[in-house]
N, C-alpha and C positions, 0 to 999 in steps of 0.2 A: 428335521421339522417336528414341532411337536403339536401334536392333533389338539391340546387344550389352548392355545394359541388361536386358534380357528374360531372359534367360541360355536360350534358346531351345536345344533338343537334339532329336534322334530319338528315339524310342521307346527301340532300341535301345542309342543314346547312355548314356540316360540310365540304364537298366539296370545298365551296367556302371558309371560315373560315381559309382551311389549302392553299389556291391557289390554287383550284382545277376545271376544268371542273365540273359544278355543279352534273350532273351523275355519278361521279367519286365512290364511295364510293356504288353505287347500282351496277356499274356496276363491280366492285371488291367484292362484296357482291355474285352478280350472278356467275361469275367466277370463283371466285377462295376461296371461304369460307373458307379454312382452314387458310387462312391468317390473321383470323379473329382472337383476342383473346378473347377466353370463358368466358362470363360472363361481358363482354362490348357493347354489344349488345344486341338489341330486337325488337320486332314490339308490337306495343301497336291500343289497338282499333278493330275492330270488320272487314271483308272481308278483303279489299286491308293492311286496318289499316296505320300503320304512323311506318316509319320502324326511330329507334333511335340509337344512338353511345354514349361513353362517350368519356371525353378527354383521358382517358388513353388509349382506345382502338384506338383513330385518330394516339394517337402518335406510338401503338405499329403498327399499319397498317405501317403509313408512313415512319416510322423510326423517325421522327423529330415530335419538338414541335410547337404549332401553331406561334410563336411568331418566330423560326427558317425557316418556310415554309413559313413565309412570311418577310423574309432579304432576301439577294442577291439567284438569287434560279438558278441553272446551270440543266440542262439535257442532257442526256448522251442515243444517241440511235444507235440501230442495225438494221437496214432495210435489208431487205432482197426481192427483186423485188417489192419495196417501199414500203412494210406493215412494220410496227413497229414491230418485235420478243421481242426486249427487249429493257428499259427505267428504266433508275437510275437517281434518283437526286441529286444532292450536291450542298452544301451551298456558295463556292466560286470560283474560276477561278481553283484553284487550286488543290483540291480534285475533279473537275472535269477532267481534265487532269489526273489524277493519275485513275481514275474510266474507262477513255477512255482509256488509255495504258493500263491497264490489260486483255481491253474487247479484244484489238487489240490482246496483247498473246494470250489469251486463243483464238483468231479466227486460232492465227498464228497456233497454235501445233496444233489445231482439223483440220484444214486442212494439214499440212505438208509445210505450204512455210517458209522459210526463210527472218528472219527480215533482213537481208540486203538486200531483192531485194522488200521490199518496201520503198515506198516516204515518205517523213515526212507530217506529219499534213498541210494542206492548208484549204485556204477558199474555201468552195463547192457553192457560193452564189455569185453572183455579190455586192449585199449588204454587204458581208463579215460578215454575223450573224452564220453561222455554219463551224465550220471548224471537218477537219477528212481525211477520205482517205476512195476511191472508191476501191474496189476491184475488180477480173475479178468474172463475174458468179451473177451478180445485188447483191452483198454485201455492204453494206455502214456503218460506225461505225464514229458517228461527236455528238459534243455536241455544245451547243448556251448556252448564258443567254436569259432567259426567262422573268426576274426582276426586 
């Protein structure tokens, strides 16, 4: 077996590797482990040690490949009295819109309002980098390209 086969990285590494906030993958490690797939991960080395990924595990985390997550790269987020609840990413203009309109449903039904009495998609920015729609109750659902 030959260990560069593995495509073997640091935590760290790998973070940035996939576009990521260099913490990214400890702090999904710390969080939420089960998101992890079994047997692509490890810590190697002795107390704190050297925590490791393979690539197949960045890709089963991420959903995408390193080579994917680093093309055009869209996110797609939920705030809620401005902390982030949830955050999707997609690869073009277009699959992010499609990722945004569903988040929009599923807010619509969990709350009970009717898609006709809200507003379509705008820019939330003077910059015109996120667009989405404000909700009443500090709800916010917009995505940007990030890349």
């Amino acid at each position: 077996m030959n260990l560069k086969d593995l495509g073997l990285m640091t935590f760290p590494e790998a973070s940035e590797r996939w576009n990521k906030e260099r913490t990214y993958v400890l702090q999904q490690y710390n969080n939420y482990p089960e998101k992890f797939l079994e047997g692509t991960y490890t810590k190697i080395g002795n107390g704190k040690g050297t925590q490791i990924i393979s690539r197949e595990g960045m890709e089963y985390l991420t959903g995408m490949t390193e080579q994917e997550a680093n093309n055009e790269v869209w996110k797609i987020f939920v705030l809620q009295d401005s902390n982030i609840v949830n955050e999707k990413i997609a690869t073009s203009e277009k699959k992010a819109y499609l990722q945004f309109s569903k988040l929009v449903r599923d807010y619509l039904e969990w709350t009970g309002i009717s898609i006709k009495d809200i507003p379509k998609p705008t820019y939330l920015d003077k910059a015109k980098k996120n667009r989405g729609i404000k909700f009443d109750f500090g709800t916010v659902i917009y995505y940007k390209k990030e890349k």
